[in-house]
FILOTOR-699302 format. One record per residue (C-alpha): residue number from 1; residue in one letter; chain; x, z, y. Coordinates in pm, whole numbers, m for minus. Layout:
<r><i>NUM</i><aa>A</aa><ch>A</ch><east>X</east><up>Z</up><north>Y</north></r>
...
//
This chain:
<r><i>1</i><aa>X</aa><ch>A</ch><east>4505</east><up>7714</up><north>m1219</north></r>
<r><i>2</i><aa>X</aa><ch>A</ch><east>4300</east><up>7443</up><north>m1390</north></r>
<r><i>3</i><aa>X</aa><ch>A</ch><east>4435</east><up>7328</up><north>m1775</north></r>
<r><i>4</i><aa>X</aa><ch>A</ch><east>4650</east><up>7016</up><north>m1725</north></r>
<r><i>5</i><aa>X</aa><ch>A</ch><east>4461</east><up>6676</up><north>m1752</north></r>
<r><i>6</i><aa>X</aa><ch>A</ch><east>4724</east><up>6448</up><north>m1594</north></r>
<r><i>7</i><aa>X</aa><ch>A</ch><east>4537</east><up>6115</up><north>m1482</north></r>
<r><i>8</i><aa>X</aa><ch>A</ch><east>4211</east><up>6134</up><north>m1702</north></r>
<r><i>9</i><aa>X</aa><ch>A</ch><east>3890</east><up>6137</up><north>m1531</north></r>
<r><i>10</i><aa>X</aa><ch>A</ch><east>3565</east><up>6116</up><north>m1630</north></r>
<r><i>11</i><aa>X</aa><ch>A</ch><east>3297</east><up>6040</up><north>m1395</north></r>
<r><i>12</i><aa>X</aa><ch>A</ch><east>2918</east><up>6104</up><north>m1459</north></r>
<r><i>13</i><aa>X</aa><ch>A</ch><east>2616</east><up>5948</up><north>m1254</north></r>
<r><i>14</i><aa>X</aa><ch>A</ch><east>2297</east><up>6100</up><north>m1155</north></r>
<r><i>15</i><aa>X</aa><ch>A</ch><east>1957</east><up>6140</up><north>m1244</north></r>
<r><i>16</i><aa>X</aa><ch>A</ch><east>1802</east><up>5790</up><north>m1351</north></r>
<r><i>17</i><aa>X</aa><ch>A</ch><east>2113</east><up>5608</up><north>m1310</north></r>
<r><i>18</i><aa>X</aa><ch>A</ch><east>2352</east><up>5432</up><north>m1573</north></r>
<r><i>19</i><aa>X</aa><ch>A</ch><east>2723</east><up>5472</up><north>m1608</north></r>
<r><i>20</i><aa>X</aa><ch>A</ch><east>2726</east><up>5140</up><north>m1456</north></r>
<r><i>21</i><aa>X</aa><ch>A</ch><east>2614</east><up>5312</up><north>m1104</north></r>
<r><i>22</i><aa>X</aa><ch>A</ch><east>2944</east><up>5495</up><north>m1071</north></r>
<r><i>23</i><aa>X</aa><ch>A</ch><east>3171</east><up>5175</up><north>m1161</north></r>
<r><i>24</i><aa>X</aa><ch>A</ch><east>3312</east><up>5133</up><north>m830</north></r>
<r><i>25</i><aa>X</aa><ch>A</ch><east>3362</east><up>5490</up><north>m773</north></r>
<r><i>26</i><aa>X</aa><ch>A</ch><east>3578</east><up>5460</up><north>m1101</north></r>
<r><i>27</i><aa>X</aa><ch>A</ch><east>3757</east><up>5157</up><north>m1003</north></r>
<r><i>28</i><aa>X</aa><ch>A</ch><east>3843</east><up>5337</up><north>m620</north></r>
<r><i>29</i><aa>X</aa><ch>A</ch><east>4021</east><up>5592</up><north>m828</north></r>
<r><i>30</i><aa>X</aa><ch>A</ch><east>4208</east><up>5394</up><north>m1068</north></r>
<r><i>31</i><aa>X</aa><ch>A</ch><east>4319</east><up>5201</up><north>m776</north></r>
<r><i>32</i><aa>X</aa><ch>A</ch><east>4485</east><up>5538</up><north>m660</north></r>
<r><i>33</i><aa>X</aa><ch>A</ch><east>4600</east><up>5541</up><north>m1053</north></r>
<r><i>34</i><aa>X</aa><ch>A</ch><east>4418</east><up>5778</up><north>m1220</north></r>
<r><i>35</i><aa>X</aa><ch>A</ch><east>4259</east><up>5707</up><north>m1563</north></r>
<r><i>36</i><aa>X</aa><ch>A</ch><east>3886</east><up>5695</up><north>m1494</north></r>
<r><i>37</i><aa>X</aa><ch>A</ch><east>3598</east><up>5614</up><north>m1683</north></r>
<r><i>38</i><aa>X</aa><ch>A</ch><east>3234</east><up>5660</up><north>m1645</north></r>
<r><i>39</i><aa>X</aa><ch>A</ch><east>3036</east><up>5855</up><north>m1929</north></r>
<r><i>40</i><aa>X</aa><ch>A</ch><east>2615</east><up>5757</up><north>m1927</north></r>
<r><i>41</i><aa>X</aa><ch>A</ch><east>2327</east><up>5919</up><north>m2037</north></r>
<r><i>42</i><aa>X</aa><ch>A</ch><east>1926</east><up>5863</up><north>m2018</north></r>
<r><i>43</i><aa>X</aa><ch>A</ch><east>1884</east><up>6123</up><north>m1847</north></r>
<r><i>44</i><aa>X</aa><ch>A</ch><east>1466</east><up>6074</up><north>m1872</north></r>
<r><i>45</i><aa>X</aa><ch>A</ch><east>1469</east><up>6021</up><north>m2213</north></r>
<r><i>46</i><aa>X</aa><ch>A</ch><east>1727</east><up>6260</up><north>m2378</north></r>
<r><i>47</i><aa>X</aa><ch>A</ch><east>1783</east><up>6512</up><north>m2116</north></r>
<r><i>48</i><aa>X</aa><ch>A</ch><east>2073</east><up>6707</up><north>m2044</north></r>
<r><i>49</i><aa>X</aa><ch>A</ch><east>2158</east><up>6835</up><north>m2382</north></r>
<r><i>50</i><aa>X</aa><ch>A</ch><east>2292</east><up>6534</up><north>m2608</north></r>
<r><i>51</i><aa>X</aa><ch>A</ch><east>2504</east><up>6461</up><north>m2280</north></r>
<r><i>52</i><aa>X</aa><ch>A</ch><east>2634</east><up>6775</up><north>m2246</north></r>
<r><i>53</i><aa>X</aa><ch>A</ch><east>2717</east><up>6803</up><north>m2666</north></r>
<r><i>54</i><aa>X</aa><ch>A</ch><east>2876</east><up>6440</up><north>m2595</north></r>
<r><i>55</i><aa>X</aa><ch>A</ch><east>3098</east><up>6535</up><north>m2297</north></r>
<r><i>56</i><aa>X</aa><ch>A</ch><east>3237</east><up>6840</up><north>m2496</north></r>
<r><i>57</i><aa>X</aa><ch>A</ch><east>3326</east><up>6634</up><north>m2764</north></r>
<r><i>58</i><aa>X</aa><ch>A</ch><east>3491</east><up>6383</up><north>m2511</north></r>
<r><i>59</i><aa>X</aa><ch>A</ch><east>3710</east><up>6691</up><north>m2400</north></r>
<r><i>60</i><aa>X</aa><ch>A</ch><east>3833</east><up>6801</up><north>m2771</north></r>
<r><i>61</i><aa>X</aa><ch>A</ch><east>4049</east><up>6459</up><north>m2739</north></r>
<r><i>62</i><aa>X</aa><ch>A</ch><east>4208</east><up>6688</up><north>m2457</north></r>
<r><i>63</i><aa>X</aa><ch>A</ch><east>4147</east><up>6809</up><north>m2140</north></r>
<r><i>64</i><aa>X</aa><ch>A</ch><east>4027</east><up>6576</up><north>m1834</north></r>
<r><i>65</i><aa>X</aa><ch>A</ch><east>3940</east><up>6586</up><north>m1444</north></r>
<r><i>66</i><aa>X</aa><ch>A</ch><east>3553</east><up>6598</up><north>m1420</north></r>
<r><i>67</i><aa>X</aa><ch>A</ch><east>3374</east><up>6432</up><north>m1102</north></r>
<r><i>68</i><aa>X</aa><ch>A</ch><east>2997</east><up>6414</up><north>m1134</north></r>
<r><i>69</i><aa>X</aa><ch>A</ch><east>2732</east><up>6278</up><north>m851</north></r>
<r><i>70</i><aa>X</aa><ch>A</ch><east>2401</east><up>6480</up><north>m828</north></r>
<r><i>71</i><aa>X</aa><ch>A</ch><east>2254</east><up>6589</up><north>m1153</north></r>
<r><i>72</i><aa>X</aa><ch>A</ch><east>2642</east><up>6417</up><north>m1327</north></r>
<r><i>73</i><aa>X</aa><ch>A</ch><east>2782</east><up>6684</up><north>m1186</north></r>
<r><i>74</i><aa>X</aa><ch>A</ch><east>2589</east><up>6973</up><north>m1283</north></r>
<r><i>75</i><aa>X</aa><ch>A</ch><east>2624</east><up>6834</up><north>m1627</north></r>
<r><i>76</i><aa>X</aa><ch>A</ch><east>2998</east><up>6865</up><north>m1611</north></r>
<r><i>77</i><aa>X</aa><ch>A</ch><east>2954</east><up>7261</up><north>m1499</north></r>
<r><i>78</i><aa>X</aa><ch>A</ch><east>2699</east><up>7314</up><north>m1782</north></r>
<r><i>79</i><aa>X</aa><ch>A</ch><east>2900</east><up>7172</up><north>m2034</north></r>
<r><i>80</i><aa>X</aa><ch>A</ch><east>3216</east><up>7408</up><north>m1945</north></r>
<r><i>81</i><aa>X</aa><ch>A</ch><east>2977</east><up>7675</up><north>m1847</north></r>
<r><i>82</i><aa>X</aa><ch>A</ch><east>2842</east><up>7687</up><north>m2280</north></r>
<r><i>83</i><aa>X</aa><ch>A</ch><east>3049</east><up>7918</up><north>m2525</north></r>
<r><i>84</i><aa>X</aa><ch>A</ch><east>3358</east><up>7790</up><north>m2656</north></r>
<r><i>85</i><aa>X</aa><ch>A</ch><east>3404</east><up>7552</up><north>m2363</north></r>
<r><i>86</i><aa>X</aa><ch>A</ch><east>3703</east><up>7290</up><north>m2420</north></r>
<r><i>87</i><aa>X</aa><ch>A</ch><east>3936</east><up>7288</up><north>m2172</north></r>
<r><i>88</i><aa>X</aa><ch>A</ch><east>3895</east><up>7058</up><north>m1847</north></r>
<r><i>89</i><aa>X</aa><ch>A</ch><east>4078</east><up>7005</up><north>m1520</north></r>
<r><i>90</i><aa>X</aa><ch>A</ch><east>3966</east><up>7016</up><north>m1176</north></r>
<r><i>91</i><aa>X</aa><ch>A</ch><east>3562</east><up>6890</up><north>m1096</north></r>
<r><i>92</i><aa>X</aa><ch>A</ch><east>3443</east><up>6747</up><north>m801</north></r>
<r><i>93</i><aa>X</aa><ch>A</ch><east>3085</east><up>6781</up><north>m733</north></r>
<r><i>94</i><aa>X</aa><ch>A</ch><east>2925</east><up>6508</up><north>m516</north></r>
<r><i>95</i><aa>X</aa><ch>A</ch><east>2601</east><up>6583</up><north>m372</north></r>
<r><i>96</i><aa>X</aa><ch>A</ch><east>2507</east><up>6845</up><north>m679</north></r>
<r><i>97</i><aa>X</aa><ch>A</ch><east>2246</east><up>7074</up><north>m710</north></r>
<r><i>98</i><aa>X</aa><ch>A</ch><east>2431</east><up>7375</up><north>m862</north></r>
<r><i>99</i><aa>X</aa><ch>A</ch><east>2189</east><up>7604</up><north>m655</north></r>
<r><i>100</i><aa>X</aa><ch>A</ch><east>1886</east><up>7428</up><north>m821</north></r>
<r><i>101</i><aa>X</aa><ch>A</ch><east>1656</east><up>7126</up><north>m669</north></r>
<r><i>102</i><aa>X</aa><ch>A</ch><east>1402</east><up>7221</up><north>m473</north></r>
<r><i>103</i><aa>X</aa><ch>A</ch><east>1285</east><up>6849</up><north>m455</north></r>
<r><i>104</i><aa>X</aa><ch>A</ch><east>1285</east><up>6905</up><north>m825</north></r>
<r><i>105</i><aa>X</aa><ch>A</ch><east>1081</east><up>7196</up><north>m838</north></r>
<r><i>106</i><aa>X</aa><ch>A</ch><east>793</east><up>6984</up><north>m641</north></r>
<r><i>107</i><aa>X</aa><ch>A</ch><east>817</east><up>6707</up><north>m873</north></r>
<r><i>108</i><aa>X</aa><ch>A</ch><east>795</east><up>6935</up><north>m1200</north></r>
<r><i>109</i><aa>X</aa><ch>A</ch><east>485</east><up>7117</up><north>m1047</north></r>
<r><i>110</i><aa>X</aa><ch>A</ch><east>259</east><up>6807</up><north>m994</north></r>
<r><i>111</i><aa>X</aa><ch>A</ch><east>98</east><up>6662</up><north>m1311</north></r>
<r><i>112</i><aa>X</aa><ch>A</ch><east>113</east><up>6260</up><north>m1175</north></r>
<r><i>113</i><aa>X</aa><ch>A</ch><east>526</east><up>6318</up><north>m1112</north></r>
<r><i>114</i><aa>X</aa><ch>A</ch><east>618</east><up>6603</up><north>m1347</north></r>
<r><i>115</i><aa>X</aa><ch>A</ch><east>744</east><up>6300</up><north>m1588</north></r>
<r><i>116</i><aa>X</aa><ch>A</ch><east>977</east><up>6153</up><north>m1351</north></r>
<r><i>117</i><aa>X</aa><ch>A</ch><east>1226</east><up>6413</up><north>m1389</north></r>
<r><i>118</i><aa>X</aa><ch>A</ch><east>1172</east><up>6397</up><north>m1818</north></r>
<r><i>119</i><aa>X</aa><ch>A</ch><east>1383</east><up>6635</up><north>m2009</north></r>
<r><i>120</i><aa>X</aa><ch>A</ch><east>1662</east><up>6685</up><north>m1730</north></r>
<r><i>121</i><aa>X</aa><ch>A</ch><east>1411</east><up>6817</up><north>m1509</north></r>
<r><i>122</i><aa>X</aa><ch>A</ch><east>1492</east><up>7203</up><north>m1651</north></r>
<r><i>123</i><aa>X</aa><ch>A</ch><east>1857</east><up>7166</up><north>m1574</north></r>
<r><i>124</i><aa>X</aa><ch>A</ch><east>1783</east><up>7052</up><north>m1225</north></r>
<r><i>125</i><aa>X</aa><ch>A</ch><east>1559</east><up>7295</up><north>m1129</north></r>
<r><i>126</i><aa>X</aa><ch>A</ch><east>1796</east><up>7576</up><north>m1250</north></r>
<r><i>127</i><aa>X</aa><ch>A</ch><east>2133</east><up>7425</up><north>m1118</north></r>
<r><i>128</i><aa>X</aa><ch>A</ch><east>2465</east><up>7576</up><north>m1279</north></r>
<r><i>129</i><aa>X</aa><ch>A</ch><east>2642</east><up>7894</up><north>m1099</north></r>
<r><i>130</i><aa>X</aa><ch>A</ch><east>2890</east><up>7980</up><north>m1339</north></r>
<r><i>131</i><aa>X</aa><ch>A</ch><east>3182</east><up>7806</up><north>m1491</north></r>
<r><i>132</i><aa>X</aa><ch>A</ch><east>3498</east><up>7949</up><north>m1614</north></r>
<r><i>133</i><aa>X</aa><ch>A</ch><east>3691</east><up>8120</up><north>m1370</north></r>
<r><i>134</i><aa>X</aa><ch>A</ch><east>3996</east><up>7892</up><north>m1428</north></r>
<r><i>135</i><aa>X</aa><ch>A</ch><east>3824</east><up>7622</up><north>m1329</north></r>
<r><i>136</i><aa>X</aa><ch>A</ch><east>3894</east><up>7471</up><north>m1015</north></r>
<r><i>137</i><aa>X</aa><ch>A</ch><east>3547</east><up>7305</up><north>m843</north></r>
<r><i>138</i><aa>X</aa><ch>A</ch><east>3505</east><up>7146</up><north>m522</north></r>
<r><i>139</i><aa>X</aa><ch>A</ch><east>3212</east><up>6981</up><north>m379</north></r>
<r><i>140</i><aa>X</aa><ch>A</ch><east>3134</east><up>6657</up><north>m138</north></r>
<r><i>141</i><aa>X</aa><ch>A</ch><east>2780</east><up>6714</up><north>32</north></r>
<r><i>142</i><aa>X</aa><ch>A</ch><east>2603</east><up>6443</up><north>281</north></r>
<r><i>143</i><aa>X</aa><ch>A</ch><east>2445</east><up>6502</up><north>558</north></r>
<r><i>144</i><aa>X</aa><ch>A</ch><east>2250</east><up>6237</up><north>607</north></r>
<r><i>145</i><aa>X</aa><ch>A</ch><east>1881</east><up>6271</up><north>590</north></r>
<r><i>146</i><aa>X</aa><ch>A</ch><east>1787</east><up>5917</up><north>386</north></r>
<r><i>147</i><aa>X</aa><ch>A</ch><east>1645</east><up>5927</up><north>49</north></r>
<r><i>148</i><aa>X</aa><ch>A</ch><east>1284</east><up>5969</up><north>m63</north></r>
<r><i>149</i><aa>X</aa><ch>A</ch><east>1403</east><up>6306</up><north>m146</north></r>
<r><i>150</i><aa>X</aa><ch>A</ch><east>1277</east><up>6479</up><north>177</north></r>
<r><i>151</i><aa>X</aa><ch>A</ch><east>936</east><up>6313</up><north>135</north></r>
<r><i>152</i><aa>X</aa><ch>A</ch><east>877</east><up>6573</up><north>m167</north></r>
<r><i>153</i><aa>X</aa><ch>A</ch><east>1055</east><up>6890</up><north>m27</north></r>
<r><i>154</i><aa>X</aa><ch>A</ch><east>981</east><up>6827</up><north>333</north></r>
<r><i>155</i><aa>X</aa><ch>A</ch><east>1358</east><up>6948</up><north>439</north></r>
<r><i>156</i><aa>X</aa><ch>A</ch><east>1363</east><up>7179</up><north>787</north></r>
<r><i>157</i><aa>X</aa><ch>A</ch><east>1732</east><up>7218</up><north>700</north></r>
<r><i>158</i><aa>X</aa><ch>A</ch><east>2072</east><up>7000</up><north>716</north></r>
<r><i>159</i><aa>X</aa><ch>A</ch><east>2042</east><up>6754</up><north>381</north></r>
<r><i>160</i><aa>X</aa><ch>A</ch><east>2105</east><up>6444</up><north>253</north></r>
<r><i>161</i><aa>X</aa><ch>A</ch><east>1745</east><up>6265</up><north>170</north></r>
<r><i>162</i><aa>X</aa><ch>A</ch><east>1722</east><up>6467</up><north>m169</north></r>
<r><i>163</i><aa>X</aa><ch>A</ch><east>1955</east><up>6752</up><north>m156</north></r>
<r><i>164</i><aa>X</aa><ch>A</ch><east>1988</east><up>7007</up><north>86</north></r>
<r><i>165</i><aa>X</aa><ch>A</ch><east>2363</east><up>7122</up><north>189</north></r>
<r><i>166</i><aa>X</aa><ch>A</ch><east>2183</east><up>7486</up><north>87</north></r>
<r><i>167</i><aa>X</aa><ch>A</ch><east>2163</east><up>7387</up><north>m284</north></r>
<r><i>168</i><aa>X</aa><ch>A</ch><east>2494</east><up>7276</up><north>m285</north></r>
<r><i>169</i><aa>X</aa><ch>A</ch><east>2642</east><up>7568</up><north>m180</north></r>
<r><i>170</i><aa>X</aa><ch>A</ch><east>2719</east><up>7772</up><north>m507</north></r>
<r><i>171</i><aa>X</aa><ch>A</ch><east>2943</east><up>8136</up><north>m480</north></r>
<r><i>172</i><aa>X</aa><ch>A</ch><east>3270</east><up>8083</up><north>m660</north></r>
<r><i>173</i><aa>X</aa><ch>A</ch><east>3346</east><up>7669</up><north>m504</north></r>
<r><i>174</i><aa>X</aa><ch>A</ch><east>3700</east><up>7620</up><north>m471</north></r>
<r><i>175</i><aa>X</aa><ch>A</ch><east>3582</east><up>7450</up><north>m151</north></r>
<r><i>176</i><aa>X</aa><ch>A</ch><east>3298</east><up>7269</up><north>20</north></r>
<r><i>177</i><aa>X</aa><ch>A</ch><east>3313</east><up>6966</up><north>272</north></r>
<r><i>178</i><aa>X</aa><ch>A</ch><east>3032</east><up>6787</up><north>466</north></r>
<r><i>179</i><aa>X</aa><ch>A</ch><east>3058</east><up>6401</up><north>487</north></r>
<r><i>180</i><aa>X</aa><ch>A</ch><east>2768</east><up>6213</up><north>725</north></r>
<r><i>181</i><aa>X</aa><ch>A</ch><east>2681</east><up>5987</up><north>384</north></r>
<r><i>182</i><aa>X</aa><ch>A</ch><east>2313</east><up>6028</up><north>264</north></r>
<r><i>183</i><aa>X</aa><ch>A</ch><east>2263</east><up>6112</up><north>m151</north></r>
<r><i>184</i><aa>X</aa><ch>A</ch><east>2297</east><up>5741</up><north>m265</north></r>
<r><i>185</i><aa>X</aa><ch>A</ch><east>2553</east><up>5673</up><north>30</north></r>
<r><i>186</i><aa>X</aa><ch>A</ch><east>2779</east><up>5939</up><north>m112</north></r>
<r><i>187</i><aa>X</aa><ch>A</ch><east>2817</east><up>5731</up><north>m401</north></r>
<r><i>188</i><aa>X</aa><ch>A</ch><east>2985</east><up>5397</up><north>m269</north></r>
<r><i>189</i><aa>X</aa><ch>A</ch><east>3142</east><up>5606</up><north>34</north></r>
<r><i>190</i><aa>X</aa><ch>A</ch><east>3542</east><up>5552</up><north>128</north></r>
<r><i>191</i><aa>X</aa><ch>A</ch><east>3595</east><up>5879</up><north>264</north></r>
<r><i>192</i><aa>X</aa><ch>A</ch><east>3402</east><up>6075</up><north>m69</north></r>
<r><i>193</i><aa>X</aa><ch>A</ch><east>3652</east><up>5876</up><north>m286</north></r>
<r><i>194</i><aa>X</aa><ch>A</ch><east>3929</east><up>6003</up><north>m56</north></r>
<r><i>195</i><aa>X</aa><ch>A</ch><east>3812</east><up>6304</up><north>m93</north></r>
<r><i>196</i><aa>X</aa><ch>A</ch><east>3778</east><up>6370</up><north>m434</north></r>
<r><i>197</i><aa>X</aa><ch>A</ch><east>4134</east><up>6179</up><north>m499</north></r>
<r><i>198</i><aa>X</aa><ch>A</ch><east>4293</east><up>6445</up><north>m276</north></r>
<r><i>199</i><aa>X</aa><ch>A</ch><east>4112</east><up>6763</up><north>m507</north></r>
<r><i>200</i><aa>X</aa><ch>A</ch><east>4170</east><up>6626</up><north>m777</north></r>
<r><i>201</i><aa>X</aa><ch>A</ch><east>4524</east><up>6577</up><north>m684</north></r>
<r><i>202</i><aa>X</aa><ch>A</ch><east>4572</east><up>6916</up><north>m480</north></r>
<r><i>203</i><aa>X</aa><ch>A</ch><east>4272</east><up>7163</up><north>m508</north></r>
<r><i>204</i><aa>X</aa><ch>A</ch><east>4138</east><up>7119</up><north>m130</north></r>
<r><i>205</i><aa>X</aa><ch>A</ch><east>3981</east><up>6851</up><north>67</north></r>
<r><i>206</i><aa>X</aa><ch>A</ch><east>4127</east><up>6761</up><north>374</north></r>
<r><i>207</i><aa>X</aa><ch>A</ch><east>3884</east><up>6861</up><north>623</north></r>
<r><i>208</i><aa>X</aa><ch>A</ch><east>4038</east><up>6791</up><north>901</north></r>
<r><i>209</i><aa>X</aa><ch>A</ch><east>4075</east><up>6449</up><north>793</north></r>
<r><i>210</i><aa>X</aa><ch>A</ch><east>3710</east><up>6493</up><north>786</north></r>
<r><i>211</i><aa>X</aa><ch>A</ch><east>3618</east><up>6611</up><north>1113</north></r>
<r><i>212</i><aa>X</aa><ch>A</ch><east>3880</east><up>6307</up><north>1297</north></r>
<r><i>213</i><aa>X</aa><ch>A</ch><east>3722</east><up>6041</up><north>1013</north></r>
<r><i>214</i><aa>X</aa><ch>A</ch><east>4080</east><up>5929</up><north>906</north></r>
<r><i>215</i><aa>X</aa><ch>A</ch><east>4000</east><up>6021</up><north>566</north></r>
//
């Protein structure tokens, strides 16, 4: 069972987005009355690491429900993942790499892109497997194939324009849901914030809210 962490969320964005990206996300779920706030980063500039040192000291003030959008949420996993690991609730992955980027991989191995990944680049290309066992984890995927994504890694597999449903797909998920919402779609979608409320709030998704689309 995940540690306690009531109403407190914090929600992370993605690669070369600011916390200001994942405001209405936020908002949705303090609508449905959680405490939610977003936690930024430059994620060119600094990399994963101060971000990761930050959100473990955000977690000493006590424990809190993690939901993180593309490289956000791999952050949250890495920063439990480290020795010592404060304690956190349940995370919701939405459209995370925890299996590694392969788009990333493309972009790291050309010299006129390498930079646009900057120092989170690493992190994306490895992805984050492990976590501690109590740790509940659930992730949102899209299956929509829009995003310049799947210009780089030339996708012959189910994705969602810059992750494929593959790389999402990490042993040890509490569970895993599709939603037709491409990578940036996922982010201002209804039915992810649905989602996420109800794993937060229960451990599952509701999939077969899913499949009918009364989510």
């Amino acid at each position: 069972m995940p540690e306690p962490a009531g109403q407190r969320v914090i929600v992370l964005p993605g690669l070369w987005m600011p916390a200001v990206s994942m405001a209405w996300f936020a908002a949705q779920l303090r609508a449905r009355g959680f405490d939610a706030g977003t936690l930024g980063y430059r994620s060119i500039r600094d990399g994963a690491t101060r971000v990761v040192d930050e959100l473990r000291e955000v977690l000493q003030d006590g424990p809190a429900h993690l939901v993180g959008h593309s490289l956000g949420g791999v952050i949250a996993l890495e920063a439990l993942r480290r020795r010592d690991a404060p304690a956190a609730g349940r995370v919701v992955c939405i459209g995370s790499p925890l299996c590694g980027s392969d788009a990333a991989r493309t972009l790291r191995s050309r010299a006129l892109t390498a930079a646009y990944l900057g120092r989170s680049g690493p992190l994306l290309e490895q992805g984050c497997v492990q976590w501690p066992a109590q740790v509940e984890v659930g992730m949102i995927a899209g299956t929509r194939p829009r995003g310049l994504g799947g210009l780089v890694a030339r996708f012959d597999e189910p994705h969602d324009g810059t992750v494929a449903v593959r790389e999402t797909q990490a042993p040890g998920l509490a569970d895993h849901l599709l939603l037709p919402a491409s990578h940036t779609g996922l982010m201002f979608s209804g039915d992810a914030v649905a989602q996420a409320v109800r794993f937060l709030r229960e451990g599952a998704f509701d999939h077969a809210g899913a499949a009918s689309g009364a989510v």
